[in-house]
Biopython code that builds the backbone (N, CA, C, O; Angstrom):
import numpy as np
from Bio.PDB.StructureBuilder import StructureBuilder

atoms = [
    (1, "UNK", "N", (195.958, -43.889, 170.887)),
    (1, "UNK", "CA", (195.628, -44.706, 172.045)),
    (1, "UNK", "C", (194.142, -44.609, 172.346)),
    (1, "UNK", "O", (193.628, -43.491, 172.351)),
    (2, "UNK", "N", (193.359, -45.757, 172.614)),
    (2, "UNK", "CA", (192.382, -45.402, 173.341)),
    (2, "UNK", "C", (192.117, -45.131, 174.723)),
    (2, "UNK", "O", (193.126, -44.788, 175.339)),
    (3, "UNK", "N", (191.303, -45.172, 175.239)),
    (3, "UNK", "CA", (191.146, -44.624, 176.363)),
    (3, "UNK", "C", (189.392, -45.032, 176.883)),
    (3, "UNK", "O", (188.283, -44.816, 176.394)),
    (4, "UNK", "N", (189.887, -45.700, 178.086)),
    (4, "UNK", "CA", (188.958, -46.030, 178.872)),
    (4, "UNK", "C", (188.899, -46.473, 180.442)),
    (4, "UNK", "O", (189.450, -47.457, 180.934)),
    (5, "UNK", "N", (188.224, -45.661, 180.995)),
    (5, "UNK", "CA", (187.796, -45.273, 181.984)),
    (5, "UNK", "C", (188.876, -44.366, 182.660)),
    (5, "UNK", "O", (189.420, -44.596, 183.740)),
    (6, "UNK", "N", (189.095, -43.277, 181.824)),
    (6, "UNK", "CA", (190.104, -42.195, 181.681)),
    (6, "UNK", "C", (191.283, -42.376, 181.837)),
    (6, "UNK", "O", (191.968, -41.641, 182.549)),
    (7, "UNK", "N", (191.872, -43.689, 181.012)),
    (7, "UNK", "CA", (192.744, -44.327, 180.581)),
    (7, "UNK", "C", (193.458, -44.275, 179.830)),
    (7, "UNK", "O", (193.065, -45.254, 179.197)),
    (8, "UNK", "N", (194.450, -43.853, 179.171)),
    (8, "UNK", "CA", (194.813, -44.587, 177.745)),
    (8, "UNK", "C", (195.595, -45.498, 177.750)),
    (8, "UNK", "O", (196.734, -45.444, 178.214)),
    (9, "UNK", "N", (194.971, -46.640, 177.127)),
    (9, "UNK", "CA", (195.417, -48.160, 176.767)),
    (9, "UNK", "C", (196.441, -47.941, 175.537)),
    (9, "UNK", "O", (196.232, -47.151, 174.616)),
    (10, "UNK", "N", (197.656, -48.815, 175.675)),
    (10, "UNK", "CA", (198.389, -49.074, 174.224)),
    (10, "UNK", "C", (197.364, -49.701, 173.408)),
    (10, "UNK", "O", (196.302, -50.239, 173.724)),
    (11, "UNK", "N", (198.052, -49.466, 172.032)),
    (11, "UNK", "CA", (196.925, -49.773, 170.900)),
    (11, "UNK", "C", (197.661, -51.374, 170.571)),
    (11, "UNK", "O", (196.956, -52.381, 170.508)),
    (12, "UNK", "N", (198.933, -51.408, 170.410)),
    (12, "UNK", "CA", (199.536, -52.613, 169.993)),
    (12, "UNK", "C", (199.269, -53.728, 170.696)),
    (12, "UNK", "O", (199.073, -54.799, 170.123)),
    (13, "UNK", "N", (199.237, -53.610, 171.876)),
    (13, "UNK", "CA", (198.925, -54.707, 173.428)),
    (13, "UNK", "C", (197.801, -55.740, 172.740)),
    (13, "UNK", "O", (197.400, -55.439, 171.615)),
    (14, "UNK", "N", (197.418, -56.627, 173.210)),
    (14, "UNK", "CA", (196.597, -57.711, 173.110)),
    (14, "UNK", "C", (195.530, -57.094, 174.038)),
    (14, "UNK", "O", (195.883, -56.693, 175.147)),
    (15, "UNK", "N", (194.226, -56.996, 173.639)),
    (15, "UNK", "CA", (193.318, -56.288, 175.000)),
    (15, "UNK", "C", (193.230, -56.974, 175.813)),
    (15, "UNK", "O", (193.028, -56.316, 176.834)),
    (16, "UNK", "N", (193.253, -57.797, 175.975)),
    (16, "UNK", "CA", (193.460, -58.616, 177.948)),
    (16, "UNK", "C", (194.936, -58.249, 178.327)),
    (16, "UNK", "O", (195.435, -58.677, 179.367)),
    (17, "UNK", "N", (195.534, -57.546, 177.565)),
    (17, "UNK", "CA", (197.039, -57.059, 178.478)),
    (17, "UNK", "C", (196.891, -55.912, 178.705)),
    (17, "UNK", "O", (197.299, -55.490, 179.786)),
    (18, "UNK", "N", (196.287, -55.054, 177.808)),
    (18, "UNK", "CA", (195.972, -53.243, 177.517)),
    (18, "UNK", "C", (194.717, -53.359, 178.730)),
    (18, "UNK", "O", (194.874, -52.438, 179.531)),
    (19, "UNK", "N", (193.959, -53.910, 178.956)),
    (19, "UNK", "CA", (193.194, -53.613, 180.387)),
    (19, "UNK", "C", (193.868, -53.268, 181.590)),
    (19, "UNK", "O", (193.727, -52.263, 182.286)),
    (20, "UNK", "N", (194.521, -54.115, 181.714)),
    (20, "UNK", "CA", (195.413, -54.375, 182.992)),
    (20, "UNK", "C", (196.267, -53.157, 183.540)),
    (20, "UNK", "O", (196.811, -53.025, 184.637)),
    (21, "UNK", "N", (196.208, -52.085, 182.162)),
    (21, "UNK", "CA", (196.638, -50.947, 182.555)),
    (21, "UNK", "C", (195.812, -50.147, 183.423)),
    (21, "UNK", "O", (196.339, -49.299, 184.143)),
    (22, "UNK", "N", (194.381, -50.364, 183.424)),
    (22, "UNK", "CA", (193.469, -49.566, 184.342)),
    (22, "UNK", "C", (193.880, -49.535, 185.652)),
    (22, "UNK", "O", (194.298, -50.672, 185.875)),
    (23, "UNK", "N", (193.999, -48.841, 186.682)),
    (23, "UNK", "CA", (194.089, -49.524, 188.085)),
    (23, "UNK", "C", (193.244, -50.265, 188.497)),
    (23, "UNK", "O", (192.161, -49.718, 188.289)),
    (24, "UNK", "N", (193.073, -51.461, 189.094)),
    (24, "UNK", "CA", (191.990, -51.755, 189.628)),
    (24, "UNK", "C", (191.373, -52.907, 188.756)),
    (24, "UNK", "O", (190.452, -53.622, 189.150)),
    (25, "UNK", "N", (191.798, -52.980, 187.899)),
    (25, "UNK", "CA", (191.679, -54.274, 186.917)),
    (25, "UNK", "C", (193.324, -55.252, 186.564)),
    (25, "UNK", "O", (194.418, -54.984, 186.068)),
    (26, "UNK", "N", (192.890, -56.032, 186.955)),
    (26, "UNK", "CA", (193.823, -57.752, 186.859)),
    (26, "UNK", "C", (193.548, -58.484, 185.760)),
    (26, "UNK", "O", (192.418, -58.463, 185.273)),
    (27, "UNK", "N", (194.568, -59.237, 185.226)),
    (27, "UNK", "CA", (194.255, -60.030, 184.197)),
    (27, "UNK", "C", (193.121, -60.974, 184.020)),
    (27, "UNK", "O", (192.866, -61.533, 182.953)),
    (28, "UNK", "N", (192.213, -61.172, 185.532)),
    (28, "UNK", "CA", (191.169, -62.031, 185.456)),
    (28, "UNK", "C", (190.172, -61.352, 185.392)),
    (28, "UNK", "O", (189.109, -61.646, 184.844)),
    (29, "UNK", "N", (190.559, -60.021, 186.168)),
    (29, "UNK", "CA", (189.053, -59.399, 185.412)),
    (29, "UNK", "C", (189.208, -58.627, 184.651)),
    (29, "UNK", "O", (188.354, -57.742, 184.590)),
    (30, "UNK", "N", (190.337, -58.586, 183.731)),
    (30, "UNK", "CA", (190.026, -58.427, 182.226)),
    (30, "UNK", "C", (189.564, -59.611, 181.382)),
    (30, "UNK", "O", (188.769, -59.348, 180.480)),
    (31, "UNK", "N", (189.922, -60.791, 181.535)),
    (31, "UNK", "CA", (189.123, -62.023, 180.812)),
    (31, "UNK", "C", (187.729, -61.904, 181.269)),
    (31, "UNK", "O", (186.776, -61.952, 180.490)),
    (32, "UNK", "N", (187.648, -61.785, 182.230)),
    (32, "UNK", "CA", (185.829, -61.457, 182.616)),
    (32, "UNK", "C", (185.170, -60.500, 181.632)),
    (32, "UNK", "O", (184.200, -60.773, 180.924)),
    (33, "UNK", "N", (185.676, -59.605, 181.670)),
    (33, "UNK", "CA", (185.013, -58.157, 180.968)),
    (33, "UNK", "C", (184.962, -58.681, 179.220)),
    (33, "UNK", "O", (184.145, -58.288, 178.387)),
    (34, "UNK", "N", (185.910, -59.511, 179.034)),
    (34, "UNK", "CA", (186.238, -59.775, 177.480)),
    (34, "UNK", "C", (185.403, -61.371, 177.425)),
    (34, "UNK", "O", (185.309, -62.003, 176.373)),
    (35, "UNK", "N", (185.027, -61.699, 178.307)),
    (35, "UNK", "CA", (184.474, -62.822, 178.110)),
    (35, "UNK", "C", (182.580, -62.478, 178.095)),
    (35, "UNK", "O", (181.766, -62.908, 177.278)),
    (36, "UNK", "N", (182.363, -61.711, 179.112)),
    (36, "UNK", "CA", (181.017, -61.074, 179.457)),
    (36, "UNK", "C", (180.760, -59.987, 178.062)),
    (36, "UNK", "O", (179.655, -59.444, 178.031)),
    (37, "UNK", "N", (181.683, -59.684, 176.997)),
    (37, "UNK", "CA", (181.209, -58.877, 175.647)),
    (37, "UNK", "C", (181.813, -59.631, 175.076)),
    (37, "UNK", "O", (182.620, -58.935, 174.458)),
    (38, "UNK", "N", (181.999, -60.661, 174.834)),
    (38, "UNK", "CA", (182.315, -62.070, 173.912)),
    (38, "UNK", "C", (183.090, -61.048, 172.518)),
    (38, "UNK", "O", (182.631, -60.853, 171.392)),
    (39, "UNK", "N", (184.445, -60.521, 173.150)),
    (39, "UNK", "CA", (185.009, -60.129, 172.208)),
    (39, "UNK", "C", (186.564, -61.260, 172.885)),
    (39, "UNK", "O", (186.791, -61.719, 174.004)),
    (40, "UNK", "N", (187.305, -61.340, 171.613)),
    (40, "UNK", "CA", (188.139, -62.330, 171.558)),
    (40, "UNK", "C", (189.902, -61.268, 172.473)),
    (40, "UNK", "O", (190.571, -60.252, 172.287)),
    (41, "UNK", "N", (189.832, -62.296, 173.295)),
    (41, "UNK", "CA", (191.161, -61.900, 174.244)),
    (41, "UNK", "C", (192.421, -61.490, 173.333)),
    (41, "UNK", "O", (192.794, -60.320, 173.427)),
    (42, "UNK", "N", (193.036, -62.259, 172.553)),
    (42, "UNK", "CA", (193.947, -61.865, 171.515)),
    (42, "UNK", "C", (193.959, -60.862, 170.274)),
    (42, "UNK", "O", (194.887, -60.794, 169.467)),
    (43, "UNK", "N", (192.794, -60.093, 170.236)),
    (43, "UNK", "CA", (193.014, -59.250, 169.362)),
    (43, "UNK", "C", (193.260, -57.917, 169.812)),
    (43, "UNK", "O", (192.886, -57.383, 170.856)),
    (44, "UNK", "N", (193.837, -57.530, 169.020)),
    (44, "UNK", "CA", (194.833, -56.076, 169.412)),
    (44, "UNK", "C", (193.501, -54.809, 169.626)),
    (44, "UNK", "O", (192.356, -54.937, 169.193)),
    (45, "UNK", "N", (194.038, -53.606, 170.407)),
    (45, "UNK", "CA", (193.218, -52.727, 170.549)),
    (45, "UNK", "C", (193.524, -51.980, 169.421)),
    (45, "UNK", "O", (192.596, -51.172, 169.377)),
    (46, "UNK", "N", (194.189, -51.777, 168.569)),
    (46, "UNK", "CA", (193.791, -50.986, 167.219)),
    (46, "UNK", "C", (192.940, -51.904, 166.596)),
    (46, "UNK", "O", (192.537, -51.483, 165.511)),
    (47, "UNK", "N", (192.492, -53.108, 166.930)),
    (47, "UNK", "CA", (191.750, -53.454, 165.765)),
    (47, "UNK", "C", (190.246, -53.896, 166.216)),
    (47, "UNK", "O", (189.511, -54.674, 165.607)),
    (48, "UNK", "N", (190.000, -53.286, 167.298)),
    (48, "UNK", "CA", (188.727, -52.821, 167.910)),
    (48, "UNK", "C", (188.069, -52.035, 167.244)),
    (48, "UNK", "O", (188.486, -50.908, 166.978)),
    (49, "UNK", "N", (186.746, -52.558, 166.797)),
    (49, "UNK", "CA", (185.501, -51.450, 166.567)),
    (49, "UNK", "C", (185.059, -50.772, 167.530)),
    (49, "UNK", "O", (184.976, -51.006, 168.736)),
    (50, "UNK", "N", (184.712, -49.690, 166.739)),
    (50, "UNK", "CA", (184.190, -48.713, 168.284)),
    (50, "UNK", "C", (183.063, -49.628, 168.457)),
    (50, "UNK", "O", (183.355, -50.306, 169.442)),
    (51, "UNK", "N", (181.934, -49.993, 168.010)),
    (51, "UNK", "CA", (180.931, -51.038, 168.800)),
    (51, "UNK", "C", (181.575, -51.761, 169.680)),
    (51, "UNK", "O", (181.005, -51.697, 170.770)),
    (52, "UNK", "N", (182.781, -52.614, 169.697)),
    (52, "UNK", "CA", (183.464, -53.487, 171.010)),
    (52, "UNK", "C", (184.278, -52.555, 171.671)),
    (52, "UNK", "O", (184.875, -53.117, 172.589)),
    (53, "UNK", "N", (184.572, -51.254, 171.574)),
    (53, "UNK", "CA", (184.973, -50.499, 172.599)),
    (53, "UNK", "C", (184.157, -49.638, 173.179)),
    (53, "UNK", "O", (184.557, -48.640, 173.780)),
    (54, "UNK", "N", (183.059, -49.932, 173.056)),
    (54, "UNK", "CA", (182.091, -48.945, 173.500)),
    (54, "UNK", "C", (181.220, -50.236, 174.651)),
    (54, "UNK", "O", (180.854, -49.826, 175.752)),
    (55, "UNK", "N", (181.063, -51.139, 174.422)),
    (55, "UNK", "CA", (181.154, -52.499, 174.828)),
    (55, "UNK", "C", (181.893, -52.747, 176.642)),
    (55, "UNK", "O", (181.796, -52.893, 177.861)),
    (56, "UNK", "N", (182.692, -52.609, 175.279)),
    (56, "UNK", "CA", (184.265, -52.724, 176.874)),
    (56, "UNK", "C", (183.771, -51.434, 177.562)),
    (56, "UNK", "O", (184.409, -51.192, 178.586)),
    (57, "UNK", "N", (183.261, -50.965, 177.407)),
    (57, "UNK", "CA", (183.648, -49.567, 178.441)),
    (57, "UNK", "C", (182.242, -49.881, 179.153)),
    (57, "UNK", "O", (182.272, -49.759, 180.378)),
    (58, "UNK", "N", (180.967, -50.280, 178.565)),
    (58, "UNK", "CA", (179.931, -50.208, 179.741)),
    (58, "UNK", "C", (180.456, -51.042, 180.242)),
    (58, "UNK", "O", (180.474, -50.787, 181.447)),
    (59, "UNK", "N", (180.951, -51.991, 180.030)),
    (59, "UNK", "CA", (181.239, -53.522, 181.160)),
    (59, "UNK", "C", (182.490, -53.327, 182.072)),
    (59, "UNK", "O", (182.913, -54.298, 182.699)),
    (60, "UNK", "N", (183.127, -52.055, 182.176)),
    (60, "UNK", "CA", (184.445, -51.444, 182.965)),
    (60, "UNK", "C", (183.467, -50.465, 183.644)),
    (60, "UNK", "O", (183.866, -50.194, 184.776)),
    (61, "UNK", "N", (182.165, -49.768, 183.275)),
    (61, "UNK", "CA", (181.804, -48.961, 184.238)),
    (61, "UNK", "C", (180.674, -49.509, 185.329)),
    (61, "UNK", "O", (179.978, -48.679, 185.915)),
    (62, "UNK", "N", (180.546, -50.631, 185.530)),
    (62, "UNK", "CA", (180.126, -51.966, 186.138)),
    (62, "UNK", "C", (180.508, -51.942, 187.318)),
    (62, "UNK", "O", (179.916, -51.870, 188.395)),
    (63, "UNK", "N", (182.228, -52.051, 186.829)),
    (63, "UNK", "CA", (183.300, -52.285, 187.761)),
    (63, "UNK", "C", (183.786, -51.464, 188.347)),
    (63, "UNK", "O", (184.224, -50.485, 187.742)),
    (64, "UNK", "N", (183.887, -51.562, 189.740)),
    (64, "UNK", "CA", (184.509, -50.540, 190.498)),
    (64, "UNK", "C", (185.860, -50.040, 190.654)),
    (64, "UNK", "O", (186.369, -50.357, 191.730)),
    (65, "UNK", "N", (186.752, -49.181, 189.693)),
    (65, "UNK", "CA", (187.990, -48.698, 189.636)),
    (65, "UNK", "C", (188.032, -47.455, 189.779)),
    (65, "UNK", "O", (187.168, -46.596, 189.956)),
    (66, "UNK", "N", (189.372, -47.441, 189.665)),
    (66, "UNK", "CA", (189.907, -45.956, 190.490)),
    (66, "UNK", "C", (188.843, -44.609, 189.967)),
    (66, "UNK", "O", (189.022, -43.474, 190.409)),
]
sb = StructureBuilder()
sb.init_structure("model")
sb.init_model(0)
sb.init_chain("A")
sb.init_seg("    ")
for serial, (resi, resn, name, xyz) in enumerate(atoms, 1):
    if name == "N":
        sb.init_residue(resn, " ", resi, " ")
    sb.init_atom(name, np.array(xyz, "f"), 0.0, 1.0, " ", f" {name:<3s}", serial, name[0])
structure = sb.get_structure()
């Protein structure tokens, strides 16, 4: 699993669904976050490079969650 913003996200999930696990993040501002690092909504979090998860994570520490 990864893990972000002391998280762990399912790996299988679609990452605009595996966000939504954060508290404090909604499906719209997971399309935000995935739209603002122009990584594609439908691809799975195992098949994330750490460059786009490293990505995702400055653009989640932006955002104000739990």
């Amino acid at each position: 699993m990864a893990r972000i913003a002391g998280v762990d996200i399912p790996n299988d999930k679609r990452v605009v669904i595996a966000l939504t696990y954060i508290y404090g993040i909604g499906k719209s501002t997971s399309e935000k976050v995935l739209e603002e690092t122009k990584i594609d909504e439908n691809i799975r979090v195992k098949d994330l490079s750490e460059e786009q998860m490293n990505a995702i994570r400055k653009a989640i520490d932006k955002i104000k969650v739990e």
